[in-house]
SERO-4910 file (N, C-alpha, C, O; in steps of 0.05 Angstrom, whole numbers):
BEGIN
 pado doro    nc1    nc2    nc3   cac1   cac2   cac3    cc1    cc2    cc3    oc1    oc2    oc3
  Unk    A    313   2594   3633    285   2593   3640    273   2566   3633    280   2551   3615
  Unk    A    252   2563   3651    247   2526   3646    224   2533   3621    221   2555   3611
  Unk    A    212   2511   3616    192   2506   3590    173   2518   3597    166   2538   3586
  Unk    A    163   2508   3613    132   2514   3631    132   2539   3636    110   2549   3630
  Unk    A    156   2559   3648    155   2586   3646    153   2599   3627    137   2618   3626
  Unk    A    165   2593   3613    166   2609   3581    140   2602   3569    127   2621   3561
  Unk    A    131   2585   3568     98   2579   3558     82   2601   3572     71   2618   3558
  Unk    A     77   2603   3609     68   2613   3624     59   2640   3620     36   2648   3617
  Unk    A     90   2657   3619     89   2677   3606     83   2684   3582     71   2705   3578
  Unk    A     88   2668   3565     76   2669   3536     49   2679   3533     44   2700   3521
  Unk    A     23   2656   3550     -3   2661   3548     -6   2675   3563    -22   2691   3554
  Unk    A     -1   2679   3578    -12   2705   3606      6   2733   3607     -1   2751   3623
  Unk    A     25   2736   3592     24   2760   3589     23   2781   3555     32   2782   3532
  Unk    A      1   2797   3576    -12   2820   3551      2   2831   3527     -6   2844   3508
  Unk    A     27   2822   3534     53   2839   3512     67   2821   3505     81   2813   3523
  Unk    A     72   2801   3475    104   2788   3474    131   2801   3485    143   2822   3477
  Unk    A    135   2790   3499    169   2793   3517    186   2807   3491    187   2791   3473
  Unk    A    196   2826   3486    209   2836   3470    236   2811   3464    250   2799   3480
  Unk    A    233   2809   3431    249   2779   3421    241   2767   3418    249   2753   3400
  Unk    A    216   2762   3430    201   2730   3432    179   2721   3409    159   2736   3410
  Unk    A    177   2708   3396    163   2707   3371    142   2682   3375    154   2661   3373
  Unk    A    117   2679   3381    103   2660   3382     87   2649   3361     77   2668   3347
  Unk    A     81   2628   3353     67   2611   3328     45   2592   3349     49   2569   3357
  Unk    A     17   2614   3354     -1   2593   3359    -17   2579   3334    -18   2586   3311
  Unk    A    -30   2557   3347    -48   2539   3327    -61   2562   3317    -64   2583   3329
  Unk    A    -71   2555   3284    -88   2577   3266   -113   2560   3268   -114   2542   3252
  Unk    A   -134   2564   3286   -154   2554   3285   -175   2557   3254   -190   2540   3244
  Unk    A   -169   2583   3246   -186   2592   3211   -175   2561   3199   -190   2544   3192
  Unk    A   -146   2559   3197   -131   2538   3184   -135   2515   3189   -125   2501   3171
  Unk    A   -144   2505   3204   -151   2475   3218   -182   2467   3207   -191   2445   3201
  Unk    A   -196   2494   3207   -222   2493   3201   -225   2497   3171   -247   2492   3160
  Unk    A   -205   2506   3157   -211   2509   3132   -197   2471   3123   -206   2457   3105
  Unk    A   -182   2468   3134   -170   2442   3128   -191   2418   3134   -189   2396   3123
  Unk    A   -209   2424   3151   -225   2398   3162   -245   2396   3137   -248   2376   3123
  Unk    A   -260   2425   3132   -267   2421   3106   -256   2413   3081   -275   2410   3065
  Unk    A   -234   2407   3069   -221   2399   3058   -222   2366   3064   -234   2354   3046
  Unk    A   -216   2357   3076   -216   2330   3090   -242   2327   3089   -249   2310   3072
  Unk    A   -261   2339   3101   -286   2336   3087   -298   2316   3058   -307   2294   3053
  Unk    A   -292   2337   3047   -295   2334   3021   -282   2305   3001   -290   2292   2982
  Unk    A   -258   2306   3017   -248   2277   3009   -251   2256   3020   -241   2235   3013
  Unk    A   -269   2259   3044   -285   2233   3052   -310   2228   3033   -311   2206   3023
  Unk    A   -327   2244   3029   -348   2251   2995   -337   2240   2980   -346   2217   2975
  Unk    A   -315   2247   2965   -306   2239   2946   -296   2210   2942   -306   2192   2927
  Unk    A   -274   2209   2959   -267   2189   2964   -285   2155   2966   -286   2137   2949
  Unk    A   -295   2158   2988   -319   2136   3003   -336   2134   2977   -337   2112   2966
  Unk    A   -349   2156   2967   -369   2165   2953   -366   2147   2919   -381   2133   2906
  Unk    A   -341   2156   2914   -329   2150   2892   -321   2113   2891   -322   2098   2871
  Unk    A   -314   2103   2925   -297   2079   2928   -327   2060   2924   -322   2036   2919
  Unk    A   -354   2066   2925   -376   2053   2932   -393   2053   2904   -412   2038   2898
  Unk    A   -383   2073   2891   -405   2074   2858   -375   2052   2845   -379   2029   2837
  Unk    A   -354   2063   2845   -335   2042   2827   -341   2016   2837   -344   1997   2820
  Unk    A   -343   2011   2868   -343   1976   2875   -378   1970   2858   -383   1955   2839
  Unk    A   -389   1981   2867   -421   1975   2858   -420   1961   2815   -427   1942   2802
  Unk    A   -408   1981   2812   -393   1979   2775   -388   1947   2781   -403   1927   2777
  Unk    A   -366   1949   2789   -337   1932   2784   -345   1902   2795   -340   1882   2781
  Unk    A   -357   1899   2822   -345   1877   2828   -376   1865   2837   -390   1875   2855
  Unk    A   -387   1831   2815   -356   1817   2824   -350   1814   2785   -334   1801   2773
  Unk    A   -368   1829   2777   -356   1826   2745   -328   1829   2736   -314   1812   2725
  Unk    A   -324   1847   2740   -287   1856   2734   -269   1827   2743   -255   1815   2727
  Unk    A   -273   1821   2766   -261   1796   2778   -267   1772   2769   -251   1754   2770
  Unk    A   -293   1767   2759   -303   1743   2747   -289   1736   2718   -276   1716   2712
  Unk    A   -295   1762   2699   -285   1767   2675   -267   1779   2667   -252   1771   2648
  Unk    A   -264   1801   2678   -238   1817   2677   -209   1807   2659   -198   1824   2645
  Unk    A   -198   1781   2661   -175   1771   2673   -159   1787   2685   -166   1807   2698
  Unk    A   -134   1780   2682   -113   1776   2706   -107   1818   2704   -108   1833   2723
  Unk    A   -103   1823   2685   -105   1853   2681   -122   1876   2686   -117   1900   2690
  Unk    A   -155   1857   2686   -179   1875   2689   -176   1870   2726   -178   1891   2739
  Unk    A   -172   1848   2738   -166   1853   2761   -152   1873   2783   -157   1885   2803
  Unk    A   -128   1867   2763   -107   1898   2784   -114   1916   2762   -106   1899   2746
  Unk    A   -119   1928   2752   -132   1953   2752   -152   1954   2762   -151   1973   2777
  Unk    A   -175   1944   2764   -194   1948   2785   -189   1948   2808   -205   1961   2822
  Unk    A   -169   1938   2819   -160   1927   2850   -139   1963   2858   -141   1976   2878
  Unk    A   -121   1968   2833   -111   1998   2845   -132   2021   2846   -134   2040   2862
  Unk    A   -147   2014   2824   -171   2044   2824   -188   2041   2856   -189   2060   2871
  Unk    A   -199   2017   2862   -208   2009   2889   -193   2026   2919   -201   2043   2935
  Unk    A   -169   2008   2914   -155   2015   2939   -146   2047   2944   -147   2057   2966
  Unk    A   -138   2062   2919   -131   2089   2919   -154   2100   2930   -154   2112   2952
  Unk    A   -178   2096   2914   -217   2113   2931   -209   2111   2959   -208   2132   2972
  Unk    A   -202   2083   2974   -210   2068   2992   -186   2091   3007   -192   2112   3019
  Unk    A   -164   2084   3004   -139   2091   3013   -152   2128   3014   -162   2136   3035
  Unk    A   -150   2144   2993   -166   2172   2991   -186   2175   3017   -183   2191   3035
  Unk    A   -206   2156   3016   -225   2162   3033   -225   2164   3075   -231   2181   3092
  Unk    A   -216   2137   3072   -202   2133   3097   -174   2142   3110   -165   2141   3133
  Unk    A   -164   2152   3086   -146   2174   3102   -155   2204   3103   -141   2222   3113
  Unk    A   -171   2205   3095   -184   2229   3099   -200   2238   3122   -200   2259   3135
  Unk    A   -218   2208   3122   -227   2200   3155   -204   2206   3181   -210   2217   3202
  Unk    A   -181   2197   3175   -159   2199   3195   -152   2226   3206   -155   2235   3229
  Unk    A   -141   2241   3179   -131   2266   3180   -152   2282   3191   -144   2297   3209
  Unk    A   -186   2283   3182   -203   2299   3190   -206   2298   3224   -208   2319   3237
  Unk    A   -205   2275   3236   -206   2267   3268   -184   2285   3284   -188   2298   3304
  Unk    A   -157   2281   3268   -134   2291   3282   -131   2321   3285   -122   2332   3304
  Unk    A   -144   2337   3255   -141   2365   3258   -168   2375   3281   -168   2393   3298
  Unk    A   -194   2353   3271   -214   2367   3295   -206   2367   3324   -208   2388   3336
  Unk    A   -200   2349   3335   -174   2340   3354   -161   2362   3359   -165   2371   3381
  Unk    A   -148   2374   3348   -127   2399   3351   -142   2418   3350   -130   2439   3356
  Unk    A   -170   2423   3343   -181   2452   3334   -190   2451   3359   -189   2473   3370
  Unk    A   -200   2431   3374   -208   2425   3403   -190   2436   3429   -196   2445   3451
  Unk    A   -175   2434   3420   -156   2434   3447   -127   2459   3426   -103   2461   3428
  Unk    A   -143   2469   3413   -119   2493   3398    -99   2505   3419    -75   2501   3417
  Unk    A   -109   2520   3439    -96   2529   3464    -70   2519   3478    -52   2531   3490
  Unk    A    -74   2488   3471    -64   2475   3485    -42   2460   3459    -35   2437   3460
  Unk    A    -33   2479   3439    -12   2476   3413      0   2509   3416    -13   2530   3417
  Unk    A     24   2506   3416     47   2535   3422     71   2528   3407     82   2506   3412
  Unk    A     77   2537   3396    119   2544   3389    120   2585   3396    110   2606   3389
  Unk    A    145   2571   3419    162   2598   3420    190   2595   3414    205   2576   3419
  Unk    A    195   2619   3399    220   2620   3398    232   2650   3418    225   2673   3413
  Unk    A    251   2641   3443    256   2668   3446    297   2666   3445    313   2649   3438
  Unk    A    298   2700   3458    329   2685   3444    343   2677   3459    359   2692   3469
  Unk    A    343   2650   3467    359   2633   3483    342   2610   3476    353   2590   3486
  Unk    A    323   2605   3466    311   2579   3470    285   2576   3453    268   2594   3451
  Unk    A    283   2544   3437    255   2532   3426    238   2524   3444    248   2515   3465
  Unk    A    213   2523   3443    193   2514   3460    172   2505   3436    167   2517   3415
  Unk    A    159   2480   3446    142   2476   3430    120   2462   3444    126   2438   3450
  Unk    A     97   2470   3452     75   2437   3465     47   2441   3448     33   2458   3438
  Unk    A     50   2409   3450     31   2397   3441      8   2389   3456      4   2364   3455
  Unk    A     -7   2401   3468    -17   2381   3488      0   2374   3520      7   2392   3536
  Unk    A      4   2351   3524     19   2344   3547     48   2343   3542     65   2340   3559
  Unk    A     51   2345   3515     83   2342   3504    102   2368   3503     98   2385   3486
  Unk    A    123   2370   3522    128   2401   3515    163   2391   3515    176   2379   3532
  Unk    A    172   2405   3482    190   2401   3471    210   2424   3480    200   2445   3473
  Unk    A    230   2428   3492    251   2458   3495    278   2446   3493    285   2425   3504
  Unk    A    296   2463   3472    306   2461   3471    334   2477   3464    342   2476   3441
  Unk    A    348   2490   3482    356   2518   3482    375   2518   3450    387   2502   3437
  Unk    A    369   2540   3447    382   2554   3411    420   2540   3408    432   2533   3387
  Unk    A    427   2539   3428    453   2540   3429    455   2516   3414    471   2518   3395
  Unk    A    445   2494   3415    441   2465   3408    419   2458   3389    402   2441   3395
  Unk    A    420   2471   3367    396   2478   3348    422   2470   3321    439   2487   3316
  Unk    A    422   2454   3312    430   2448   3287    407   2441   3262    383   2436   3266
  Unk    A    420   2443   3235    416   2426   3213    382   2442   3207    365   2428   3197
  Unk    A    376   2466   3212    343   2473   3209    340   2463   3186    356   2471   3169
  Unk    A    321   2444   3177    315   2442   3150    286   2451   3144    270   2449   3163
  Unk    A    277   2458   3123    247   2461   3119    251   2442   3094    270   2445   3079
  Unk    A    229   2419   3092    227   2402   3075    206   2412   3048    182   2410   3049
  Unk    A    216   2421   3028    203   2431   3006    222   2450   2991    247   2447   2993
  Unk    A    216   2462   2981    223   2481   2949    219   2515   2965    197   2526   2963
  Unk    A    238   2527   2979    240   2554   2986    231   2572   2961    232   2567   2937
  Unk    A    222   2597   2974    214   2621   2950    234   2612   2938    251   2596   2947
  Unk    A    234   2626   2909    264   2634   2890    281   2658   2888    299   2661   2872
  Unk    A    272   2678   2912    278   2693   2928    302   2687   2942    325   2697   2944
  Unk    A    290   2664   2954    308   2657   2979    304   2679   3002    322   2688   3016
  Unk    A    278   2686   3004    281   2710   3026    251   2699   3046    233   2684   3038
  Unk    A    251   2709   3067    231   2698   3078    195   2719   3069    194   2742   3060
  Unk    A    178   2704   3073    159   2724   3065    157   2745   3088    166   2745   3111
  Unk    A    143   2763   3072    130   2786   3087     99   2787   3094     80   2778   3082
  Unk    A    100   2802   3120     73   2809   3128     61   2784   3148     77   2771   3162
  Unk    A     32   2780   3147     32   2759   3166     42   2739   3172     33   2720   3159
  Unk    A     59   2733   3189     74   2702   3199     56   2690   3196     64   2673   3180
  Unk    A     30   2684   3202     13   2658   3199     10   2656   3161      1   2635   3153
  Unk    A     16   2674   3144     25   2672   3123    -12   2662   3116    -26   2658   3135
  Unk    A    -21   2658   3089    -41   2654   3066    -57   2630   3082    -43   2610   3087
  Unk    A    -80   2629   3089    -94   2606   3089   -102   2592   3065   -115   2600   3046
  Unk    A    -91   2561   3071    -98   2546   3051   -126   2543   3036   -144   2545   3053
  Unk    A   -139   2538   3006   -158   2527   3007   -166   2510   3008   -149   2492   3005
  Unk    A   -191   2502   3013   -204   2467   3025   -195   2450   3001   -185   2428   3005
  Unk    A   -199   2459   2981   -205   2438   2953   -164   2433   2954   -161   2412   2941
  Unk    A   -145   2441   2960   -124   2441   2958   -115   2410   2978   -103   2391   2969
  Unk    A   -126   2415   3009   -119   2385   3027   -124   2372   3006   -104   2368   2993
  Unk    A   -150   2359   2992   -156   2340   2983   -127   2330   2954   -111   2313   2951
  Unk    A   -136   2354   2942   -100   2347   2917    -88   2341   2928    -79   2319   2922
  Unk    A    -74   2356   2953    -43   2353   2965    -49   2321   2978    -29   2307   2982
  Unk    A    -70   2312   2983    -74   2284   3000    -72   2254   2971    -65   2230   2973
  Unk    A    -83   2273   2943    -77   2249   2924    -57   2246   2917    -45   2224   2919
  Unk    A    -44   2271   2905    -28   2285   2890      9   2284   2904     30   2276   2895
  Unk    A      2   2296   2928     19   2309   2944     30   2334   2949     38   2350   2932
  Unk    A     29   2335   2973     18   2367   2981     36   2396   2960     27   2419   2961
  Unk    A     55   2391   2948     72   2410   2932     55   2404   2899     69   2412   2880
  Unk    A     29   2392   2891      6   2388   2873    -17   2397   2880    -28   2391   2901
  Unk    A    -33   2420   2854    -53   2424   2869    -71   2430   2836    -64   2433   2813
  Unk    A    -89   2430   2845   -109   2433   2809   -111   2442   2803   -121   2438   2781
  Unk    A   -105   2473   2810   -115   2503   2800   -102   2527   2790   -101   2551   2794
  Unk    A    -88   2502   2770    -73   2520   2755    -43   2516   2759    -36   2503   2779
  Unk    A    -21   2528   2740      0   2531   2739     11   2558   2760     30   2552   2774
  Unk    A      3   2578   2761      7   2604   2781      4   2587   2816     21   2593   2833
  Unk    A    -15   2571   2820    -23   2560   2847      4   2535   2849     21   2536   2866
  Unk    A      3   2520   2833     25   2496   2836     43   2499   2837     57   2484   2849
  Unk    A     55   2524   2823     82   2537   2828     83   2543   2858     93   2528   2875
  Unk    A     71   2568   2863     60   2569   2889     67   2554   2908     85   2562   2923
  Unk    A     57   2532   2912     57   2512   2925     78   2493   2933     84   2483   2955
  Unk    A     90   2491   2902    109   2472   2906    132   2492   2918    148   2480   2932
  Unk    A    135   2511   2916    160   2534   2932    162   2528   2956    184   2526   2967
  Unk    A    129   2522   2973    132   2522   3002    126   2496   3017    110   2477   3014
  Unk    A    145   2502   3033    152   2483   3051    131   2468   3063    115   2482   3075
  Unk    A    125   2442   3065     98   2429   3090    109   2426   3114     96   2425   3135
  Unk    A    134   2425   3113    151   2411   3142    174   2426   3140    186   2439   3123
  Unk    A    177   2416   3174    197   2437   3182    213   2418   3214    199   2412   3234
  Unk    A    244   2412   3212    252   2400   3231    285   2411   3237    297   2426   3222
  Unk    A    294   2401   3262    324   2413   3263    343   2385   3282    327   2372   3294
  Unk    A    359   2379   3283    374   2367   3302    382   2384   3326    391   2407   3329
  Unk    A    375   2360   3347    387   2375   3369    416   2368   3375    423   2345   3370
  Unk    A    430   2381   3383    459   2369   3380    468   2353   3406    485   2335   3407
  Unk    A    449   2365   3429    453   2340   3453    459   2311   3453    479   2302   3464
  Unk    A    438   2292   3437    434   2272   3430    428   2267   3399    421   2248   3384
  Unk    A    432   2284   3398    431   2277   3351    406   2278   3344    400   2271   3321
  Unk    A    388   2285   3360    363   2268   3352    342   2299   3332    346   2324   3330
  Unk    A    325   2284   3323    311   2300   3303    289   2310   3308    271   2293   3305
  Unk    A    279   2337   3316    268   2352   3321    235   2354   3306    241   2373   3291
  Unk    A    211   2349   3300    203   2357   3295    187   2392   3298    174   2396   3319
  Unk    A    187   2403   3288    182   2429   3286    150   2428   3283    135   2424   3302
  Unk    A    142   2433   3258    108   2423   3236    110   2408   3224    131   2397   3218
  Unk    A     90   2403   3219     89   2375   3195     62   2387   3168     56   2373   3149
  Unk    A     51   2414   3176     36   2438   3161     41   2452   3168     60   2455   3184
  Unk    A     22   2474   3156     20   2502   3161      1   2515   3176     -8   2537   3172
  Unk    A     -9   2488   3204    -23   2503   3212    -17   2529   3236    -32   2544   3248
  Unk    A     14   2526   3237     27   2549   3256     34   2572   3239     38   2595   3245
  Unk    A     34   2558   3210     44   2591   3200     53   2581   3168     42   2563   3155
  Unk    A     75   2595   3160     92   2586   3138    110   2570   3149    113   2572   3173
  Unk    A    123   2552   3135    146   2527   3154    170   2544   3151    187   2545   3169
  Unk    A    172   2562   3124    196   2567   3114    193   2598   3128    211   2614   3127
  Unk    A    173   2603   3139    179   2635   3153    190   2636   3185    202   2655   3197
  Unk    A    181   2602   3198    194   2597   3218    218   2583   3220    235   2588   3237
  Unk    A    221   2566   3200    249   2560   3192    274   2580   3197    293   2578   3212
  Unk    A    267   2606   3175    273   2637   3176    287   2642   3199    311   2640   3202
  Unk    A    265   2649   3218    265   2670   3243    284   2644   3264    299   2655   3280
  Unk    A    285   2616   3266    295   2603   3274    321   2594   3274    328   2582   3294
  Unk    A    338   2599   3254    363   2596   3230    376   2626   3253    393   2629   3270
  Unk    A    353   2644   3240    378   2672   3256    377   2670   3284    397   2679   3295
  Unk    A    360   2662   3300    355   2662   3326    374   2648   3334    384   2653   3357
  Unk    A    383   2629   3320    399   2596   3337    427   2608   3322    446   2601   3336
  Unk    A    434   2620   3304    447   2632   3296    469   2655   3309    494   2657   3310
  Unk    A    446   2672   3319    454   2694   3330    468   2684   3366    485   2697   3378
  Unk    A    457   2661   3375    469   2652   3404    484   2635   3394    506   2643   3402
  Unk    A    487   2612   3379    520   2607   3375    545   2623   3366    568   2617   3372
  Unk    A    538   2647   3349    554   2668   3344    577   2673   3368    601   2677   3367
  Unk    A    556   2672   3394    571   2682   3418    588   2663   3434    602   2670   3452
  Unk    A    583   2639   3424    598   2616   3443    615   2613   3432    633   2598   3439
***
C-alpha cells in the first residue's frame, strides 16, 4: 500500500484498521511545552539584560583577563538560554498550527511518518537497528496505559533546555524519572543505510513505547522472510 493511502485511511476512517497503531501530534503537549519555552524566554532574555546592565562595561574595563570570561560565559549561556528558547517556542507553535498535518503509523507491513509535506514510508521488512536514545525503564518493559504516555511539565522544557533534557529540578523521584526515558527515537533503513529519524520528543507519545511496538512490528515481518 502506497504512503498517501495508508495516511488516507488513517484520518478518514472511523475505526483504526485492526494492527494499525497511530501516534498523532499531542497538541496538550506542544502547548504545555510552548509554555515552557515561554518561560525561558523570561528568564533567559530577562536574566541576559539585568546581568549585561551589572556587568558591562565594568567587568571588562576592570575585571581582568578572568573577570572577563566569566562574565563573557554567564552572558552567552542567558543569551544562548534565551534565544534558543525563542527558536524552539516558533517551531513547536509551528507544529501546534498545522498538528493534523504530523502522523506516524505503524501498520504490519509498514512505517509511515509525515510531517507536513514530508512523508517518510518505509516498509517493516527493512527496519533495522531501532534505537531509542536515552536510559529505558529498569523494567525493560514498555509502559502501560496511555501510548501518548504523561504530559510533560512547562518548568521541565526550560531544565531539560539548560541542563539537558534527562535533568530536571524537582527532585530526585522526577530526575530519575526522566533520565529512564527516552527524548529520541531512530532506526536504519536497510535499503540505503540511511538513518531514520523517528522523534526527536515526546510530542507523539513515549519514544521508548514506540520504539516498543516498532521492534515487534518489524520483528514480527522479518520473522517471515
Amino acid at each position: 500500500m502506497e504512503a498517501t493511502d495508508i495516511l488516507a485511511q488513517a484520518r478518514t476512517n472511523p475505526e483504526t484498521p485492526h494492527g494499525w497503531v497511530l501516534f498523532p501530534l499531542s497538541r496538550s503537549k506542544l502547548a504545555i511545552g510552548i509554555a515552557g519555552w515561554a518561560l525561558g524566554i523570561t528568564l533567559g532574555l530577562g536574566l541576559f539584560t539585568a546581568a549585561a546592565l551589572v556587568t558591562i562595561p565594568g567587568n571588562y574595563q576592570h575585571g581582568g583577563i578572568l573577570g572577563i570570561i566569566v562574565t563573557t560565559f554567564i552572558l552567552g549561556t542567558l543569551l544562548f538560554i534565551g534565544l534558543g528558547s525563542v527558536w524552539t517556542l516558533i517551531v513547536d507553535v509551528l507544529r501546534l498550527q498545522r498538528a493534523d498535518q504530523y502522523l506516524i503509523v505503524i501498520t504490519p507491513e509498514d512505517f509511515v511518518k509525515q510531517e507536513r509535506e514530508k512523508i517518510i514510508h518505509v516498509p517493516l521488512a527493512y527496519i533495522r537497528h531501532v534505537t531509542a536514545r536515552g536510559k529505558p525503564p529498569v523494567d525493560g518493559a514498555a509502559p502501560k496505559g496511555n501510548v501518548l504516555g504523561e504530559v510533560p511539565r512547562a518548568r521541565e522544557n526550560l531544565s531539560g533546555f539548560i541542563l539537558g533534557r534527562g535533568l530536571v529540578p524537582s527532585g530526585e523521584r522526577l530526575r530519575r524519572k526522566r533520565m529512564r526515558t527516552p527524548t529520541s527515537l531512530a532506526f536504519i533503513d536497510s535499503r540505503d543505510d540511511s538513518e531514520v529519524t523517528v522523534v526527536t520528543d515526546e510530542a507523539y507519545g513515549d519514544p521508548f513505547m514506540i520504539a516498543a511496538l516498532l521492534k515487534q512490528y518489524a520483528s514480527s515481518v522479518q520473522s517471515l522472510v
